[in-house]
C-alpha positions as CSV (number, residue, x, y, z in Angstrom):
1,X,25.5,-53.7,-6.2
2,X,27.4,-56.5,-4.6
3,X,30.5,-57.9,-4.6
4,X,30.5,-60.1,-7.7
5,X,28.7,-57.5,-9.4
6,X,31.1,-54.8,-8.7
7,X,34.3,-57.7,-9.6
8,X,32.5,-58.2,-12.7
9,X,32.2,-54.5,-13.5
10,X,36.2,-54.2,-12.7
11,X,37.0,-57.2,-14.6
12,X,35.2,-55.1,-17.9
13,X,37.3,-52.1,-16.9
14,X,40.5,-53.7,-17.2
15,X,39.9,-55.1,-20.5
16,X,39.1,-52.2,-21.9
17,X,42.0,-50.1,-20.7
18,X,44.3,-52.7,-21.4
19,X,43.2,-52.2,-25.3
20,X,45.2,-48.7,-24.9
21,X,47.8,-49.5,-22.2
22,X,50.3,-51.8,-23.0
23,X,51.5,-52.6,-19.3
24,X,51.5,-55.2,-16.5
25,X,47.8,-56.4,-15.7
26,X,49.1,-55.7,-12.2
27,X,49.8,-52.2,-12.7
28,X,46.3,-51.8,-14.4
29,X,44.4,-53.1,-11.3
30,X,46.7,-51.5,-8.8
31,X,45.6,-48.1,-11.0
32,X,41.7,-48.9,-10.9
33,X,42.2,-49.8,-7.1
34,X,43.0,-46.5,-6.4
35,X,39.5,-45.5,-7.6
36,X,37.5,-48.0,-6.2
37,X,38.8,-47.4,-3.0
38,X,38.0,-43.6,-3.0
39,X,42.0,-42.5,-3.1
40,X,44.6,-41.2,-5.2
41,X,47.8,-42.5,-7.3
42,X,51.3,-41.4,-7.0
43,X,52.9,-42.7,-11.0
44,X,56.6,-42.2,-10.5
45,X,58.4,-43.5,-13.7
46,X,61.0,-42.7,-16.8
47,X,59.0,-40.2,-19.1
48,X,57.4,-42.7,-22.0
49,X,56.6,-45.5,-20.6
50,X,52.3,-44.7,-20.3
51,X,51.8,-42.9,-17.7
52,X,49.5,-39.9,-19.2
53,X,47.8,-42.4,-21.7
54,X,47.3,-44.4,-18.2
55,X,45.5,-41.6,-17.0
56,X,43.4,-40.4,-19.8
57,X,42.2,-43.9,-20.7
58,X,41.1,-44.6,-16.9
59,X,39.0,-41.8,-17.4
60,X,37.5,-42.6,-20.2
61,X,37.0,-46.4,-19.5
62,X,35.2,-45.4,-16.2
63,X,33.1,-42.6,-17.7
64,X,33.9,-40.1,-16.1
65,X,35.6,-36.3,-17.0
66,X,39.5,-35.8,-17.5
67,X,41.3,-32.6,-16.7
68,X,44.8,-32.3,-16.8
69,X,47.4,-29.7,-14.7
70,X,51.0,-29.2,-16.5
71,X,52.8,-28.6,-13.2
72,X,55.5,-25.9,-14.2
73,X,57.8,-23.8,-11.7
74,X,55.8,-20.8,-13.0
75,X,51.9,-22.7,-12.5
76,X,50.2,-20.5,-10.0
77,X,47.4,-22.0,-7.4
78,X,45.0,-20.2,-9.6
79,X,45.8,-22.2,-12.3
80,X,45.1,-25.4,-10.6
81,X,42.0,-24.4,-8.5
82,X,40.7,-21.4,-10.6
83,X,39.5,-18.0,-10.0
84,X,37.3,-14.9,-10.3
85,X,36.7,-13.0,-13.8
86,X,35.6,-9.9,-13.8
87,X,32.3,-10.0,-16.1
88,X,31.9,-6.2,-17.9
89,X,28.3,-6.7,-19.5
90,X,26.8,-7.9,-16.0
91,X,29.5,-5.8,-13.6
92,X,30.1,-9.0,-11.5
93,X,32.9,-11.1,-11.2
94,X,31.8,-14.9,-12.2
95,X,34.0,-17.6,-11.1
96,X,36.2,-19.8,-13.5
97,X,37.1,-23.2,-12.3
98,X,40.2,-24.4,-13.0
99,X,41.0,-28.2,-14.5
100,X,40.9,-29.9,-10.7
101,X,36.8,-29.6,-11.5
102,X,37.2,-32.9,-12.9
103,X,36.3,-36.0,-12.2
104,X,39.6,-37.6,-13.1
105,X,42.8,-35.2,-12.3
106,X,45.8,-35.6,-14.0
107,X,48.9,-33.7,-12.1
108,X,51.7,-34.1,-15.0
109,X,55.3,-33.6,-13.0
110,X,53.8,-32.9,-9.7
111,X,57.2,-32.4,-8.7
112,X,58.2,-29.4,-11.1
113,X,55.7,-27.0,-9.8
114,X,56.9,-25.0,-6.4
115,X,55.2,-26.1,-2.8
116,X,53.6,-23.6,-3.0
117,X,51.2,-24.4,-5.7
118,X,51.7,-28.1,-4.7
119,X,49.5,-27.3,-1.6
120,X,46.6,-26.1,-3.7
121,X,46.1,-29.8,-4.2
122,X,46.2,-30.5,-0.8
123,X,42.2,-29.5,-0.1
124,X,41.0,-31.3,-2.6
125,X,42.4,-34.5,-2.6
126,X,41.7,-34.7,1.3
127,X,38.4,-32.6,1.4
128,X,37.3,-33.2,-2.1
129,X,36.6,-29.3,-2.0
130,X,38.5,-26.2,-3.0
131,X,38.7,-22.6,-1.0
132,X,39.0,-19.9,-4.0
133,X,38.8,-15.8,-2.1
134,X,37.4,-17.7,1.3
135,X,34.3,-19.3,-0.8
136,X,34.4,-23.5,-0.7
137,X,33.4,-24.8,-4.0
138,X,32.7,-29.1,-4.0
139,X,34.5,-30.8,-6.4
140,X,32.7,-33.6,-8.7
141,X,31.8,-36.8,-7.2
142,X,33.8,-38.9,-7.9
143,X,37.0,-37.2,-7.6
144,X,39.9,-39.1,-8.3
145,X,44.0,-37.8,-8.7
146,X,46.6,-39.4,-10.7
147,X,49.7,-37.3,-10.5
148,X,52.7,-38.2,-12.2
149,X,56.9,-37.6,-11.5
150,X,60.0,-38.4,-13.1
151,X,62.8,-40.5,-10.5
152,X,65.5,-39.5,-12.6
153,X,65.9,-35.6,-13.9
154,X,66.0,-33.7,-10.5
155,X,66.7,-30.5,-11.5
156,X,64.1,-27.7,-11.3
157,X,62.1,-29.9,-9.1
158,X,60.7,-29.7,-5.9
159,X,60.4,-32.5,-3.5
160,X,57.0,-33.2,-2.5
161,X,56.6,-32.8,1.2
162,X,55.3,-35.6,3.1
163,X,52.0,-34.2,4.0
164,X,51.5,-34.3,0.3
165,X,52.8,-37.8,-0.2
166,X,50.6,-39.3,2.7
167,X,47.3,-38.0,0.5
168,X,48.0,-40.5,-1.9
169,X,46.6,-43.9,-1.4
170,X,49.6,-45.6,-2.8
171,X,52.6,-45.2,-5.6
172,X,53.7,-47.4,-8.4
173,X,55.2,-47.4,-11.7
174,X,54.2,-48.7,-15.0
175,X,57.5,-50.0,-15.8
176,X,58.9,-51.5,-19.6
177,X,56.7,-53.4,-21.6
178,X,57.8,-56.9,-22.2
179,X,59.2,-57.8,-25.6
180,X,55.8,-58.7,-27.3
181,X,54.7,-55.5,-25.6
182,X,56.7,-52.9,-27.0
183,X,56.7,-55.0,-30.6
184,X,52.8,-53.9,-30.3
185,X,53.6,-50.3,-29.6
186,X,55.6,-50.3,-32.6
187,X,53.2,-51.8,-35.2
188,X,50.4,-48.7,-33.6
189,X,52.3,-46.3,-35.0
190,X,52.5,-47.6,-38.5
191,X,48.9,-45.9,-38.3
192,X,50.6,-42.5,-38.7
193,X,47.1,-40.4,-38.3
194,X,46.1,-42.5,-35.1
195,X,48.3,-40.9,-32.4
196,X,47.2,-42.5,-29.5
197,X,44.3,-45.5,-28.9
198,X,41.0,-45.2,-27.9
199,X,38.6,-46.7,-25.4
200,X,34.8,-46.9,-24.9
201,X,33.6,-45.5,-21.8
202,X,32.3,-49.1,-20.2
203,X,30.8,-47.6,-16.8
204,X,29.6,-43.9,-16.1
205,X,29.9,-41.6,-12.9
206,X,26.0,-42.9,-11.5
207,X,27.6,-46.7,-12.0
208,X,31.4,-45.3,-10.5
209,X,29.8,-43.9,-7.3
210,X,28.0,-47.3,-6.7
211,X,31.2,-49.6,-7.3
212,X,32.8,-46.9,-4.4
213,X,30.1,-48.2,-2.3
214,X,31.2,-52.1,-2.5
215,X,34.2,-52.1,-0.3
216,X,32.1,-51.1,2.7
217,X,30.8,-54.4,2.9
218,X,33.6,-56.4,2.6
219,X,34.1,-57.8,6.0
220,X,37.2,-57.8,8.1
221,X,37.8,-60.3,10.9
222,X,39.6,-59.0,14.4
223,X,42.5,-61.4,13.3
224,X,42.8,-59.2,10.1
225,X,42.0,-56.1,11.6
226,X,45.3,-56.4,13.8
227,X,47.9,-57.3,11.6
228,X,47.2,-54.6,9.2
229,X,48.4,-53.1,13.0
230,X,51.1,-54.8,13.4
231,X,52.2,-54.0,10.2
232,X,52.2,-50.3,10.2
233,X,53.2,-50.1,13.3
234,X,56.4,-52.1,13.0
235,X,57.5,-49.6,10.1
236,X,57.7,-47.1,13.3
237,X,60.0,-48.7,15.2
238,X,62.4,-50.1,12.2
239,X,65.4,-48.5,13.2
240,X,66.3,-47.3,9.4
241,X,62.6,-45.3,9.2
242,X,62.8,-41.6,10.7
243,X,58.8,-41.6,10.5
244,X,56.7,-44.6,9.8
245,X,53.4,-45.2,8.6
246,X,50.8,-42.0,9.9
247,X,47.4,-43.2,11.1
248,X,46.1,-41.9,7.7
249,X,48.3,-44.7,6.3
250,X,47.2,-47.5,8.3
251,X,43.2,-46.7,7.5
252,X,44.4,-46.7,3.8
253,X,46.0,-50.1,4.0
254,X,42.8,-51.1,5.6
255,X,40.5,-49.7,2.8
256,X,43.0,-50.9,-0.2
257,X,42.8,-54.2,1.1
258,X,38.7,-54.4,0.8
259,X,38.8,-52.7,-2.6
260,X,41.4,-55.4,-3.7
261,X,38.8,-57.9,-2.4
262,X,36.0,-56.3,-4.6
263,X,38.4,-56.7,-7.8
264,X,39.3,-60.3,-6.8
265,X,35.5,-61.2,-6.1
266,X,35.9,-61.9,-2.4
267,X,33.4,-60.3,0.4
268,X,36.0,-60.5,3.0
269,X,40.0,-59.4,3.4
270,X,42.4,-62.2,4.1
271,X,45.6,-61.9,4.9
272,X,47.4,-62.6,1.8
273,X,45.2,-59.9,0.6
274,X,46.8,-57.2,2.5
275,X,49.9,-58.5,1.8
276,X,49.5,-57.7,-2.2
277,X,49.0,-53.8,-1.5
278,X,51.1,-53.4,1.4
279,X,54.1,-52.1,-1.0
280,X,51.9,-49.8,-3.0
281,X,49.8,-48.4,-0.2
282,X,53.2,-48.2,3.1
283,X,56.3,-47.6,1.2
284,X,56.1,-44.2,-0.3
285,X,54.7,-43.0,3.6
286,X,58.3,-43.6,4.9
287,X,61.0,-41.5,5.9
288,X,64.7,-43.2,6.1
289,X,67.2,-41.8,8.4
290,X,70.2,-40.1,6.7
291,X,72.3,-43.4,7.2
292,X,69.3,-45.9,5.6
293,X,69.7,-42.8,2.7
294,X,73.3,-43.3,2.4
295,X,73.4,-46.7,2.4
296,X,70.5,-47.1,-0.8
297,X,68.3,-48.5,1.5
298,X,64.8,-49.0,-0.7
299,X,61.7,-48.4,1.0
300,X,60.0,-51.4,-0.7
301,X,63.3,-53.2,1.0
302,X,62.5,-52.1,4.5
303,X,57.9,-53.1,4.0
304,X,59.6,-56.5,2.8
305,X,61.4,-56.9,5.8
306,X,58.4,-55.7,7.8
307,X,56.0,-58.5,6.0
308,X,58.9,-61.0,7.2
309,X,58.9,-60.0,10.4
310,X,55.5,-59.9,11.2
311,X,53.6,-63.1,11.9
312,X,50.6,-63.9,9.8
313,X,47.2,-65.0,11.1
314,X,45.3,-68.2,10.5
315,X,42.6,-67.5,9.1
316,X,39.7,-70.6,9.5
């Protein structure tokens, strides 16, 4: 597959999702990036604006199996990974996997379920493997984790700790629906035995696992290759950033900027390019000092000021 294949295939993925999800084309892309370039998504938002229908209909548009994890303060690692049964007709015990054997993962309020069981995830979104009773079990190919977490109800949460956060390849929102938007939403439910939409699976796991192949060809030139550099190390020495960007985060910038090249056609990164996932992929990596904290300083604010800062290459 090449690159204007793979755009093509991308192109007929966010159609189709988009007949379900009423959201930013943005958002949709920035979603589906997160799959194409082998990585994870971090939905934080107000509950009801999409975000489990996002996850569900990603799924099914790509083909590929849906499991979902209810993250409670009582959910056990078990629960999330699985575990042995004893079997009495054969006297064995017989392993039962738990819903992360899926190809897409949906972790509903990440945030409400103690570290703890948080770490259970931690294996196999890195490793793409799970350790149940010393035994490694692989996860399906492709393995893909949208989790989910509400920025405004607090209590009974846990804060995710920032090993966890780096695992994900970036972190948006879905955000309101414009007016013409949310007038659609309300003319679905006058279908009162239709609860949700549905989507036709346009690709399938063979077709997935190619597409995943794409952004390795996408070239980078030196020029390129340095000011995704620049800019994560400059988030290290921003005086209102406790830790900046982890190596881990610069390679991700890197590969989200040739998976956004795949979805927009190109066969090589420019700079603009890197510039359009920079917020998604850097900001939620940060940790702000206790003053940036009490001042409300937004992450997003202090990558903005980095992408000022920072001097573009020309790129002939």
């Amino acid at each position: 597959m090449n690159v204007t294949e793979a755009s093509a295939d991308c192109e007929t993925v966010v159609t189709e999702i988009e007949r379900a999800v009423i959201a930013d084309r943005g958002f949709v892309e920035t979603v589906l990036l997160g799959a194409l370039a082998r990585g994870h998504v971090l939905l934080e938002d107000v509950p009801g604006t999409g975000k489990t229908l996002t996850a569900r209909t990603v799924a099914t548009a790509l083909g590929l199996s849906f499991g979902r994890i209810q993250f409670t303060p009582d959910l056990l690692p078990s629960d999330v990974t699985g575990t042995h049964v004893f079997d009495e007709r054969e006297r064995t015990f017989e392993f039962n996997a738990g819903p992360v054997f899926a190809n897409v993962v949906l972790a509903d309020e990440i945030n409400r379920a103690p570290p703890k069981t948080q770490a259970a995830l931690l294996e196999a979104m890195e490793e793409r493997q799970v350790t149940v009773n010393g035994e490694t079990r692989e996860l399906p190919d492709p393995f893909f984790v949208i989790a989910t977490q509400n920025p405004i109800e607090q209590e009974g949460t846990f804060r995710l700790p920032a090993a966890q956060i780096d695992r994900f390849l970036l972190e948006t929102s879905v955000g309101y629906p414009d007016f013409e938007g949310e007038a659609e939403l309300l003319r679905r439910r006058e279908e009162r035995e239709t609860r949700s939409p549905t989507v036709e699976a346009v690709l399938s796991a063979d077709r997935v696992r190619a597409l995943q192949c794409v952004p390795e060809t996408v070239r980078v030139e030196e020029d390129v290759v340095e000011y995704i550099l620049r800019l994560a190390r400059a988030t290290r020495e921003d005086r209102r950033v406790r830790v900046g960007v982890s190596p881990r985060g610069t390679q991700r910038l890197f590969e989200a900027a040739r998976a956004r090249a795949v979805i927009m056609g190109r066969e090589y990164v420019t700079p603009d390019i890197v510039t359009s996932v920079s917020r998604p992929v850097l900001a939620h990596r940060l940790v702000l000092t206790p003053d940036a904290r009490v001042n409300d300083t937004g992450k997003e604010e202090i990558i903005d000021a980095v992408l000022d800062e920072t001097p573009v290459p020309t790129i002939e």
